[in-house]
C-alpha positions as a Python dict, from the first residue, in 0.01 Angstrom:
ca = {
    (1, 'X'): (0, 0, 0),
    (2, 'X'): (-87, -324, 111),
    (3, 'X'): (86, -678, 138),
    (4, 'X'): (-122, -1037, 63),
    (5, 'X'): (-86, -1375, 101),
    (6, 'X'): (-312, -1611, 0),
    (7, 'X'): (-403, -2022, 1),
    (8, 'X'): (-611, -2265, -87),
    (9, 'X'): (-697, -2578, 38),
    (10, 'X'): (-953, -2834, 32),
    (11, 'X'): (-1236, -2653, 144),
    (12, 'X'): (-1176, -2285, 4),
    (13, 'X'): (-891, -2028, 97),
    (14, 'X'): (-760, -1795, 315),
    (15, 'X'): (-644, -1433, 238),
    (16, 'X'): (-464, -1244, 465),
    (17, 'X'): (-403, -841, 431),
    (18, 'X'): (-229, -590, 597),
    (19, 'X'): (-287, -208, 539),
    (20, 'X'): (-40, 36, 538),
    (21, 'X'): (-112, 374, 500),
    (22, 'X'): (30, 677, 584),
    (23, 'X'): (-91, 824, 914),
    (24, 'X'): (-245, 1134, 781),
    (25, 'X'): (-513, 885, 653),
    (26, 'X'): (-868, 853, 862),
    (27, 'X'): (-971, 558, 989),
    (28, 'X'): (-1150, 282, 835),
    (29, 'X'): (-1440, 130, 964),
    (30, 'X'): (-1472, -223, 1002),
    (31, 'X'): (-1607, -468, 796),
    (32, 'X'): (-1972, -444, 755),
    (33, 'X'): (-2284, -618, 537),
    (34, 'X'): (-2382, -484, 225),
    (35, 'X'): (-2582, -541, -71),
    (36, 'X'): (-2471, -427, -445),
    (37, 'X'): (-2669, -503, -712),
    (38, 'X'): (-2799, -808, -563),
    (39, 'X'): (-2564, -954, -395),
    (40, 'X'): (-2417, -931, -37),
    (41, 'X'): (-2033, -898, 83),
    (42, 'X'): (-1823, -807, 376),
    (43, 'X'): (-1602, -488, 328),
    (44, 'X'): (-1439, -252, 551),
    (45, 'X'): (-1496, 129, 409),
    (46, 'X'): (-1199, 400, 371),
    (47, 'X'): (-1272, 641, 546),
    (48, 'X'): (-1186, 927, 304),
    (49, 'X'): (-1328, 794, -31),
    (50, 'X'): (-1616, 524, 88),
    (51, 'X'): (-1444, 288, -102),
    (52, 'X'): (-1286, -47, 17),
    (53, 'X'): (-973, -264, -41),
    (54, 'X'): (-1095, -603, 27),
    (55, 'X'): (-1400, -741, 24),
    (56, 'X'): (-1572, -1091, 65),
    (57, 'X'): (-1939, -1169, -122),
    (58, 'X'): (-2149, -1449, -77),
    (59, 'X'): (-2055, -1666, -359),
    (60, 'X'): (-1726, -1707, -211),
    (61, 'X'): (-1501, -1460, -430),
    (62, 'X'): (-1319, -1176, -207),
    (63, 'X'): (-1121, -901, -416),
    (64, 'X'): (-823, -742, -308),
    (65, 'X'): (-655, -412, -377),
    (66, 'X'): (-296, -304, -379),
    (67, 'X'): (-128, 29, -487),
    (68, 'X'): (45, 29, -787),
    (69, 'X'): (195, -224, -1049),
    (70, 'X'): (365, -540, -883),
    (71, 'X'): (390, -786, -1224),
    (72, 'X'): (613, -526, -1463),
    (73, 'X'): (677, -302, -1251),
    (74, 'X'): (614, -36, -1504),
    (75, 'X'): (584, 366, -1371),
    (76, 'X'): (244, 513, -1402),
    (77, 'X'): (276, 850, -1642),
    (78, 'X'): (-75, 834, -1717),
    (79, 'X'): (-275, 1226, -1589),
    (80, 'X'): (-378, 1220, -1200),
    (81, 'X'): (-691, 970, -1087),
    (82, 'X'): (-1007, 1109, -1119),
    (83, 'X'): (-1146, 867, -930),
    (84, 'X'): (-1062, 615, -590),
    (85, 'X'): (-982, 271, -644),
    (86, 'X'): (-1129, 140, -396),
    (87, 'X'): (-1447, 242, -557),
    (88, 'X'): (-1362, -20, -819),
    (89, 'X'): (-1362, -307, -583),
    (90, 'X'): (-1711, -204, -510),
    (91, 'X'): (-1838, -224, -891),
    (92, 'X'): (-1671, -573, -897),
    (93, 'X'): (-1786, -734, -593),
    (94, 'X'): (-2096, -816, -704),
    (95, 'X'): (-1961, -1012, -960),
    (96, 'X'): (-2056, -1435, -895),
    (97, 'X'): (-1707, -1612, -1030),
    (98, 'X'): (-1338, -1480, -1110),
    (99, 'X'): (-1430, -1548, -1478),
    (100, 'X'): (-1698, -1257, -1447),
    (101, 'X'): (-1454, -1037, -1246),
    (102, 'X'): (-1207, -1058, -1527),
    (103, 'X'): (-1437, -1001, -1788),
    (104, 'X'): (-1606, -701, -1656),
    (105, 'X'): (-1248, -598, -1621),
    (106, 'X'): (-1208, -655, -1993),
    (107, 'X'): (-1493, -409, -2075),
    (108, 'X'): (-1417, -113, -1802),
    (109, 'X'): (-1238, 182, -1877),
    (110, 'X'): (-995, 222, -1616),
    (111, 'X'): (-765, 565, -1740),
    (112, 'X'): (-975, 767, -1439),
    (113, 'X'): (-789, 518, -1214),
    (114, 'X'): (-401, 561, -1114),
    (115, 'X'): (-217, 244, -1148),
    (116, 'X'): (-316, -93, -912),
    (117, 'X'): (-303, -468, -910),
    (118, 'X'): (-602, -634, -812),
    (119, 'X'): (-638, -1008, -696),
    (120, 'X'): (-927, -1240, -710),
    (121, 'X'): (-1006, -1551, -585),
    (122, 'X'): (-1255, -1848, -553),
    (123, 'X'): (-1234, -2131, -424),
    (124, 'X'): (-1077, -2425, -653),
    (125, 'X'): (-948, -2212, -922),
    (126, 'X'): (-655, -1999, -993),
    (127, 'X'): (-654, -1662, -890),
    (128, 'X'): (-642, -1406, -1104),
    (129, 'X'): (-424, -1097, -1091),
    (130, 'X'): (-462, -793, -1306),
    (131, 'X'): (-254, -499, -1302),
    (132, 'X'): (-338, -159, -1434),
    (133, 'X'): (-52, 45, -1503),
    (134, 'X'): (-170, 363, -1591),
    (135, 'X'): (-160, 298, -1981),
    (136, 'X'): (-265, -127, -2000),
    (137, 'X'): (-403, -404, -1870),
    (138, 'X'): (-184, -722, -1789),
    (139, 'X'): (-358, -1001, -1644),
    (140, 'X'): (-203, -1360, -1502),
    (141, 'X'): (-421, -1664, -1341),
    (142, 'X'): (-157, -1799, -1051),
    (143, 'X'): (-201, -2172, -1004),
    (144, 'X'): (-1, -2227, -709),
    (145, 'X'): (-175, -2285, -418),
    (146, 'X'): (1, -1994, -237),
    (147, 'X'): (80, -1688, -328),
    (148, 'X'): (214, -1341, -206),
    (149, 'X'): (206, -958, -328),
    (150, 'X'): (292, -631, -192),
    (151, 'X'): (331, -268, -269),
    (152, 'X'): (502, 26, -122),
    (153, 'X'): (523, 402, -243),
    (154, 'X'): (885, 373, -60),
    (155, 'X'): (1180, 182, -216),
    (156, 'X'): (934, -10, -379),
    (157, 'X'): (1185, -242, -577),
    (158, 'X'): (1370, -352, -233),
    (159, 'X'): (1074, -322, -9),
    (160, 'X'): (943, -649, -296),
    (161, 'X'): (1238, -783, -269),
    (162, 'X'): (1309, -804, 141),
    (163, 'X'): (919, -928, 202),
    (164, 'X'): (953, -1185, -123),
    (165, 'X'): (1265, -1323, 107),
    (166, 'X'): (1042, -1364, 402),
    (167, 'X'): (772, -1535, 238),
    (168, 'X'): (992, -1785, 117),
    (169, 'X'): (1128, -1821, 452),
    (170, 'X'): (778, -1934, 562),
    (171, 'X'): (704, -2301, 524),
    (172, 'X'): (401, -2431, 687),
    (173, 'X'): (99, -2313, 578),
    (174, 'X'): (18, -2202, 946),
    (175, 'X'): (269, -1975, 951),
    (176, 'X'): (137, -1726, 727),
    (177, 'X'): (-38, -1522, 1000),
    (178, 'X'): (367, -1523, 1133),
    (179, 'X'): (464, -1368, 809),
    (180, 'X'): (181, -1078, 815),
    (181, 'X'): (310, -1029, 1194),
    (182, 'X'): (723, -1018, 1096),
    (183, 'X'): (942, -778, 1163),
    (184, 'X'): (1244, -945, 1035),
    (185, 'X'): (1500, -801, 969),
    (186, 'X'): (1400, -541, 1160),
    (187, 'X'): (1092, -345, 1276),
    (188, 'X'): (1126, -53, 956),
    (189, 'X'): (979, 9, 593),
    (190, 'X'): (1105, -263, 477),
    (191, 'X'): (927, -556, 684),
    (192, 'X'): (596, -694, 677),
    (193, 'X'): (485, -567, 931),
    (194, 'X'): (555, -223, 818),
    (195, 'X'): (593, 77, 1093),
    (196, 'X'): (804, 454, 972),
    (197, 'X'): (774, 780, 1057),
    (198, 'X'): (473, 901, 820),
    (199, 'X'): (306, 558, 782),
    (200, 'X'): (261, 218, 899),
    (201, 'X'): (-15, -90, 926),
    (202, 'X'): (-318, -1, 976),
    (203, 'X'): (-513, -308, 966),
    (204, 'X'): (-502, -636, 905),
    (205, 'X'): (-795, -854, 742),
    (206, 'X'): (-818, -1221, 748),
    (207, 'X'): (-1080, -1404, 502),
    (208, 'X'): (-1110, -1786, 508),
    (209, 'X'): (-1374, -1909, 258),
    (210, 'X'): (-1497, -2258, 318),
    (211, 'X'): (-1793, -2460, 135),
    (212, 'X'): (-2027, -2349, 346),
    (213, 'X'): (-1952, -1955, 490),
    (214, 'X'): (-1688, -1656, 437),
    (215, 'X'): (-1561, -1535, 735),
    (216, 'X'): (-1371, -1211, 758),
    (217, 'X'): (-1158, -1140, 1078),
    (218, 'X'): (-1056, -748, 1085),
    (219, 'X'): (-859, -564, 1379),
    (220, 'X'): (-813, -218, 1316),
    (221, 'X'): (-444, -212, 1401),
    (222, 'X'): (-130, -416, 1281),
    (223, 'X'): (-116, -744, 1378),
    (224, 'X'): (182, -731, 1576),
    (225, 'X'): (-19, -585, 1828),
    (226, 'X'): (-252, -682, 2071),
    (227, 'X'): (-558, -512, 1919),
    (228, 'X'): (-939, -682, 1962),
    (229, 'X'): (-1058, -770, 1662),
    (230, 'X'): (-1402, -858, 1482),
    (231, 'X'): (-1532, -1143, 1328),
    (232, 'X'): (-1823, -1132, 1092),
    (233, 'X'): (-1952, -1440, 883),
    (234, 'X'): (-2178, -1462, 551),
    (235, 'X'): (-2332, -1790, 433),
    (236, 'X'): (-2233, -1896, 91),
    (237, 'X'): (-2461, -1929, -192),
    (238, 'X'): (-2330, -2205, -460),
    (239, 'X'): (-2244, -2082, -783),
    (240, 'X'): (-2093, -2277, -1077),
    (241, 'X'): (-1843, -2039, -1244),
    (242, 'X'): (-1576, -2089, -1463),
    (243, 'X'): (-1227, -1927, -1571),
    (244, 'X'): (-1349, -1830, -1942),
    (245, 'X'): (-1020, -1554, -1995),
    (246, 'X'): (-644, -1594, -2024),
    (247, 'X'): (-549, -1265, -2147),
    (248, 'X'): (-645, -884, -2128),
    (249, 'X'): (-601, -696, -2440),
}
């Protein structure tokens, strides 16, 4: 369960995440340096499956993670996961462009995994969004230059709905941290923010990719509170990529 904004702007783009999770969950650990195949990223690790739900790499593409399908909001009746998503976002990082994210996407098998819609980003292109749900693939590039998703196990149609109605409530593009942080209407399931009985957010990550270095801010707490947090930085390495898909069979 997670809820992301994103934007670009001149120099790269910003993603903002918040965590929920239910509070049975262990604790992540913050975000750390790694090297996959080659290449280095920034990722905090779950701390029951080693996997991650965001992640940052070098070239300047991060990867994000959310719980279930948010374009058709189809039901997942495939049989139970075999394996943890957040394994995927490992196997993708490594990847140098969005174009090569999508197509390894293309070529992966992903009936082990239960349903999920995945975003990634680079800077100056669209972002792509795929969605697994359980049976098929469905993948959109958004071109607007901001963008929001979220998922939630609870009410999941009018949890969308409420945080969709805050978004659009938010105007400058400084107020997006404000968003993560609301409460509106009210401090419950339903707001951004998220806090109930069995859950709540857990984190919050904030990556801002310029021309020169990706730098992922991570407090291990919502963001309504007042929570130190950690800041970790990874120089770029320049990369021409391009957007080579527009569909998913």
């Amino acid at each position: 369960m997670c809820t992301i904004s994103w934007i670009h702007d001149s120099n790269g783009y910003q993603l903002l995440c918040n965590r929920d999770e239910k509070l049975t969950r262990k604790s992540a650990l913050e975000p750390r340096l790694a090297v996959r195949n080659g290449t280095r990223f920034l990722a905090p690790v779950d701390g029951d499956f080693g996997g991650t739900w965001i992640a940052a790499n070098e070239f300047g593409v991060s990867v994000c993670l959310l719980n279930g399908a948010n374009l058709t909001s189809s039901q997942n009746r495939a049989p139970a996961p075999k394996r943890s998503r957040g394994l995927l976002v490992l196997d993708l990082i490594p990847e140098a462009s969005v174009a090569a994210i999508c197509d390894r996407l293309r070529d992966t098998d992903l009936s082990a995994f239960a349903a999920f819609t995945l975003a990634a980003l680079e800077p100056g292109r669209a972002a792509a969004v795929l969605e697994w749900d359980g049976s098929k693939k469905t993948l959109v590039f958004e071109k607007a230059g901001r963008h929001m998703l979220t998922s939630s196990s609870f009410d999941s149609k009018e949890v969308r709905r409420r945080r969709q109605e805050e978004y659009r409530r938010v105007h400058a593009d400084e107020e997006l941290f404000a968003f993560h942080r609301s409460h509106a209407p009210a401090r419950s399931a339903y707001s951004t923010c998220m806090h109930r009985a069995d859950a709540e957010t857990v984190s919050f990550s904030w990556i801002h990719v310029s021309e020169v270095v990706a730098t992922f801010y991570y407090t291990p707490a919502a963001p309504c509170q007042q929570v130190a947090g950690v800041s970790k930085k990874l120089l770029r390495r320049p990369v021409l990529s391009t957007l080579s898909s527009a569909s998913i069979p």
